[in-house]
N, CA, C and O of each residue as an XYZ file, in Angstrom:
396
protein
N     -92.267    106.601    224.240
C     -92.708    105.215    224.198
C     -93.935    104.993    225.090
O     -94.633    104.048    224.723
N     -94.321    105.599    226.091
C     -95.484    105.733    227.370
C     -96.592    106.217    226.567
O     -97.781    105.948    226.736
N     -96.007    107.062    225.552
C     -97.444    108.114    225.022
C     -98.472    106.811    224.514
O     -98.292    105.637    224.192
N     -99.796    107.854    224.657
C    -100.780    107.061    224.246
C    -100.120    106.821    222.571
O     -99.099    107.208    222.002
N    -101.390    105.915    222.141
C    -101.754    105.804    220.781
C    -102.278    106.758    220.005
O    -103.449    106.896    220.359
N    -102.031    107.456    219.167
C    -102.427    108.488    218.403
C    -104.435    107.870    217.304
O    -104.432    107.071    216.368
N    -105.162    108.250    217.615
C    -106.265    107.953    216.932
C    -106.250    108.181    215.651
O    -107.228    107.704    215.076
N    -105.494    108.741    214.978
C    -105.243    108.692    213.458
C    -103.728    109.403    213.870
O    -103.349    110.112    214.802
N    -103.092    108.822    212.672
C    -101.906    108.744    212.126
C    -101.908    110.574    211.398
O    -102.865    111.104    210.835
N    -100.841    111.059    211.597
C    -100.122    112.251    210.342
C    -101.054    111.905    208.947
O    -102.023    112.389    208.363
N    -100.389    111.082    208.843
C    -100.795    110.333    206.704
C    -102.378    110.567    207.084
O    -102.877    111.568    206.571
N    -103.415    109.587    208.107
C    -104.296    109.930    207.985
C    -105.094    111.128    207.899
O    -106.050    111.229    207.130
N    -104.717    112.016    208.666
C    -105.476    113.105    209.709
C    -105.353    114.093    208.418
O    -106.311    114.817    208.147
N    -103.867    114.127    207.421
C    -103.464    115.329    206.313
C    -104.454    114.764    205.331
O    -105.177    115.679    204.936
N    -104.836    113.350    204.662
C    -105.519    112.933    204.068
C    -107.400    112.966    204.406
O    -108.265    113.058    203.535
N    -107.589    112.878    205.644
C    -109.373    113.421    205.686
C    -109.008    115.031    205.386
O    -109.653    115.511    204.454
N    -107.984    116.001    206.105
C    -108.443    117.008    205.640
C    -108.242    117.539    204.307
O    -108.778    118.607    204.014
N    -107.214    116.636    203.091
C    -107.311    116.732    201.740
C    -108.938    117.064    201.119
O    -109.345    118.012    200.448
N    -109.829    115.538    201.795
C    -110.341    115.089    201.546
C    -111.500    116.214    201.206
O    -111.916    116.299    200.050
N    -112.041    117.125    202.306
C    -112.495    118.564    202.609
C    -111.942    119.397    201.960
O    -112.238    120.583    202.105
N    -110.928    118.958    201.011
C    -110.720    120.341    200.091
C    -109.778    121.128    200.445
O    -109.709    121.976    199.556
N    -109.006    121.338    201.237
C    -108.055    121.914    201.967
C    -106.907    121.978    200.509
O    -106.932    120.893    199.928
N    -106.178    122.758    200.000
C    -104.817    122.595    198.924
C    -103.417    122.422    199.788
O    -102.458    121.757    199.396
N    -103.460    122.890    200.596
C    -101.912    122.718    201.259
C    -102.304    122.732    202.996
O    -103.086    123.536    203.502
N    -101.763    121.942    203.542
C    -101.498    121.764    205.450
C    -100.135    122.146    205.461
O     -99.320    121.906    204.570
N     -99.922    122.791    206.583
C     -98.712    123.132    207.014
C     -98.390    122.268    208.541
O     -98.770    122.718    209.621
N     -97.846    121.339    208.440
C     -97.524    121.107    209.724
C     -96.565    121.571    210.636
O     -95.386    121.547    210.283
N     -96.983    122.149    212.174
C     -95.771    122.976    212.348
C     -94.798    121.919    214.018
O     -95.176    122.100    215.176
N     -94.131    121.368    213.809
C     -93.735    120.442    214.808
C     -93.628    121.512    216.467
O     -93.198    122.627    216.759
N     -94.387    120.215    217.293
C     -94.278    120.721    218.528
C     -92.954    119.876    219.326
O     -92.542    118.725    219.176
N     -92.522    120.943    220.189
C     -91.246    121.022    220.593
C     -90.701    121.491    221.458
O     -91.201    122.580    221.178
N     -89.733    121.857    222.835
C     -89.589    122.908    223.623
C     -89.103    124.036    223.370
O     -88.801    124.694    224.366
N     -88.910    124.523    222.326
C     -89.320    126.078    221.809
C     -90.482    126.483    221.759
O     -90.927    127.525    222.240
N     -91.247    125.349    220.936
C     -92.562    125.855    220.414
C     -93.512    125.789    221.846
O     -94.535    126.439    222.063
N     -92.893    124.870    222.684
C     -93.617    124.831    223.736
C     -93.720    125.751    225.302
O     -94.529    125.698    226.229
N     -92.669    126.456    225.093
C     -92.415    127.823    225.742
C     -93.026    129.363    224.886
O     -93.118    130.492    225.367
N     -93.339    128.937    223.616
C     -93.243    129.829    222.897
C     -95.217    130.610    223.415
O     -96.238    129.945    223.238
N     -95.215    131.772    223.899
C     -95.893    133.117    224.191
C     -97.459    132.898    222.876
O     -97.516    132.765    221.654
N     -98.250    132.950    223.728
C     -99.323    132.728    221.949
C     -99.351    134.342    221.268
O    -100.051    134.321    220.255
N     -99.006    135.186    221.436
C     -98.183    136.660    220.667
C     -97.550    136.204    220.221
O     -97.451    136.426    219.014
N     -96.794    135.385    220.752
C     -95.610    135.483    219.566
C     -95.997    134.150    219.138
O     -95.380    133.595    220.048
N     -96.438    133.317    218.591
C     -97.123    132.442    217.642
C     -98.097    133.005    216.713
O     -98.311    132.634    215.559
N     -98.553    133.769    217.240
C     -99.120    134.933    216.615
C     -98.239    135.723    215.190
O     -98.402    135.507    213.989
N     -97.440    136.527    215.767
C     -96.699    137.028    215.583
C     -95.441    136.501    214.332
O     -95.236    137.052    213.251
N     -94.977    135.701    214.702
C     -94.030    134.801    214.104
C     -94.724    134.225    213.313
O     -94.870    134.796    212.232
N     -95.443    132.851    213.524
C     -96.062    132.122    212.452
C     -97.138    132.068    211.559
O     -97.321    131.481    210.492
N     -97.981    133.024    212.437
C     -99.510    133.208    211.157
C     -99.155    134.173    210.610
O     -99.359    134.395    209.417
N     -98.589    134.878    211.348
C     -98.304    136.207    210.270
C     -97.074    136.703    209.611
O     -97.119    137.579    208.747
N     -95.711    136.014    210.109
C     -94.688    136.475    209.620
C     -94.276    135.433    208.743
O     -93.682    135.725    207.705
N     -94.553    134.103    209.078
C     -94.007    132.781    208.491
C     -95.021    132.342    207.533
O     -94.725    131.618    206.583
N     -96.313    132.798    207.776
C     -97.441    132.056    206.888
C     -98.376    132.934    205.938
O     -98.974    132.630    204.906
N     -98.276    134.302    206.755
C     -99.239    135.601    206.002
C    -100.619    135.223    206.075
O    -101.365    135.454    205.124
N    -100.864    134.885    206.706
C    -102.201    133.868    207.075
C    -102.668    135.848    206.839
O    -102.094    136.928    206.982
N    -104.243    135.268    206.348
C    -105.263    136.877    206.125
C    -106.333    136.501    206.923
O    -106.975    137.313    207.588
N    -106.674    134.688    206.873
C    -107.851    134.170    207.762
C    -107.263    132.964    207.775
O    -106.647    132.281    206.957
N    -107.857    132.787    209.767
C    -107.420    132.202    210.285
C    -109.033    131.201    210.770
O    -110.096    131.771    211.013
N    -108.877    129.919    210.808
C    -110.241    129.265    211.818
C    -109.831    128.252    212.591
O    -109.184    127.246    212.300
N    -110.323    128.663    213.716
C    -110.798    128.021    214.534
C    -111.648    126.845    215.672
O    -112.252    127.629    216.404
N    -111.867    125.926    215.993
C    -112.527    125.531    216.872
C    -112.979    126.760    217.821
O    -112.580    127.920    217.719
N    -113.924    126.241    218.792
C    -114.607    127.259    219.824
C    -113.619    126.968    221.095
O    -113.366    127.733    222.026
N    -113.111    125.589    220.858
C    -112.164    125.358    222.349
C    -110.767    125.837    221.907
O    -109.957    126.100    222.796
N    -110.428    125.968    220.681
C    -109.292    125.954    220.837
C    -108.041    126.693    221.715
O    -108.210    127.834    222.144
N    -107.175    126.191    221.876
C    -106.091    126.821    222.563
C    -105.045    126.891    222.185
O    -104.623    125.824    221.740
N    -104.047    128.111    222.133
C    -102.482    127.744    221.768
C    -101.904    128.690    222.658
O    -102.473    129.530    223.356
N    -100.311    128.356    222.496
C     -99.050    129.717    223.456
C     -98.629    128.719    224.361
O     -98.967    127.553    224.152
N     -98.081    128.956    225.135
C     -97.492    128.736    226.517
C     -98.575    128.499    227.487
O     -99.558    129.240    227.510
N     -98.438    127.489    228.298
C     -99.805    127.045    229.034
C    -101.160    127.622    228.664
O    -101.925    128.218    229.423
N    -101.334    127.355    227.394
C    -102.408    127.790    226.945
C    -103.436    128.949    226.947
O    -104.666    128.933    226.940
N    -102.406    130.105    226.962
C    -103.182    131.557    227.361
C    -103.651    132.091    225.963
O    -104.087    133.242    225.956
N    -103.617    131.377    224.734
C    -103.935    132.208    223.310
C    -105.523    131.297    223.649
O    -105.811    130.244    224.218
N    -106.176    132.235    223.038
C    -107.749    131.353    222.543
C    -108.544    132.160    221.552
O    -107.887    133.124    221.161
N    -109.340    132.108    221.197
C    -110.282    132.418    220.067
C    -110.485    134.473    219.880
O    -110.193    135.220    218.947
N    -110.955    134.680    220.927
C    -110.417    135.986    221.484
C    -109.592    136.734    221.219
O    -109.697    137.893    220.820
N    -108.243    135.810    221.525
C    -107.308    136.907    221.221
C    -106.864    136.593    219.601
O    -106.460    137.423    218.788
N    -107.032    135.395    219.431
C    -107.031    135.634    217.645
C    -107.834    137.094    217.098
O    -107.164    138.029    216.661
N    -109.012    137.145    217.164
C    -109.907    138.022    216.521
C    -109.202    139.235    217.467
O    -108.633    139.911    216.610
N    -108.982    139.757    218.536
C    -108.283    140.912    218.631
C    -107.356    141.369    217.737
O    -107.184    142.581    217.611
N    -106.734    140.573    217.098
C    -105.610    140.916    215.808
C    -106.386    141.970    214.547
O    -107.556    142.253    214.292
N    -105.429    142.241    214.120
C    -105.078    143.392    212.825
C    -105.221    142.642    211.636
O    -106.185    142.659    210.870
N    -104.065    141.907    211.536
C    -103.479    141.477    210.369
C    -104.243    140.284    209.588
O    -103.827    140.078    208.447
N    -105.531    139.294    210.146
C    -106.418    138.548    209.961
C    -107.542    138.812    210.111
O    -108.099    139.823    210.539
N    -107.993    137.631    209.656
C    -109.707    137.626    210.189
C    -109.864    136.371    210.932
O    -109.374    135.303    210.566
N    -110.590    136.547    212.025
C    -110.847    135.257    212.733
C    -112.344    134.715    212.513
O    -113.370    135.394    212.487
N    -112.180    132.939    212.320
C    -113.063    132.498    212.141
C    -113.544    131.621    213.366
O    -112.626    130.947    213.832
N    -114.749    131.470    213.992
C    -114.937    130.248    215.189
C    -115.673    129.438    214.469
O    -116.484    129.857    213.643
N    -115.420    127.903    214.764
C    -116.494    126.685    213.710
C    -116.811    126.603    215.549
O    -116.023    126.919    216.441
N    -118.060    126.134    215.672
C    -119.006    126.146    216.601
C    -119.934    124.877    216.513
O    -121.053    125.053    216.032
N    -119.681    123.983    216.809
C    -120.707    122.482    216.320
C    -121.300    122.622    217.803
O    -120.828    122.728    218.935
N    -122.744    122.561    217.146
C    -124.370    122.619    217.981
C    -125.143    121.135    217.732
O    -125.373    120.915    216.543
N    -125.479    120.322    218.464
C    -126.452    119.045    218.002
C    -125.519    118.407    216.643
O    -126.115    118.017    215.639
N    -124.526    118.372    216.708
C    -123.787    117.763    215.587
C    -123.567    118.600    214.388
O    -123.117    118.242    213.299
N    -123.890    119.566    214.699
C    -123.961    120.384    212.950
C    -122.947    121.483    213.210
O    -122.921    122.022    214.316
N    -122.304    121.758    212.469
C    -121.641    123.137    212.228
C    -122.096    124.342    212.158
O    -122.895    124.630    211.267
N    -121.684    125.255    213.062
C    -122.256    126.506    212.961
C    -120.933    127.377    212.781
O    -119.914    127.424    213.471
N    -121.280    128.018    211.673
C    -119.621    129.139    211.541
C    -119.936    130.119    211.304
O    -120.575    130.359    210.279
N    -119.507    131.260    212.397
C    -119.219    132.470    212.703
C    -118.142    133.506    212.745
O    -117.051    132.989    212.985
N    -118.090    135.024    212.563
C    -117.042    135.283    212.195
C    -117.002    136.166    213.882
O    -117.999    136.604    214.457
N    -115.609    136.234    214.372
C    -115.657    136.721    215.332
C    -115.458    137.991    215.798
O    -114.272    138.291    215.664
N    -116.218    139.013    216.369
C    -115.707    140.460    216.514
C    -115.187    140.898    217.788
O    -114.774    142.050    217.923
């Protein structure tokens, strides 16, 4: 009830990224499993065992795991994908693949 206000809504946020063309979102609920949960093993478990993800993208900030030790990096260290970084410069998109 304290939490802020959310700047777009679920309905919204799945609907702009319809909007971009996207065919299916997976939403994956955060939680205190998910929130203890190791970014290996988010890794591990959900892009690749739960989702088969082949490519994966990114933001340049992004973060996931347990106090936030997964980042862009260790995505592209992986096997089983390809990692993508979206990189916005002066407002524009720059997308790179990461090695």
């Amino acid at each position: 009830a304290s939490a802020p206000k959310l700047l777009t809504t679920l309905d919204q946020k799945a609907d702009l990224i319809a909007r971009l063309g996207v065919d299916e979102l997976i939403v994956i609920p955060f939680d205190g499993a998910r929130m203890a949960q190791t970014a290996q093993d988010f890794i591990d478990h959900e892009l690749v065992e739960r989702l088969g993800a082949t490519w994966v993208s990114v933001g340049e900030n992004f973060r996931f795991g347990n106090r936030a030790r997964g980042d862009a990096a260790l995505l592209a260290e992986q096997t089983a994908f390809e990692t993508r970084v979206r990189i916005v410069w002066k407002n524009a998109p720059i997308s790179s693949g990461v090695e």
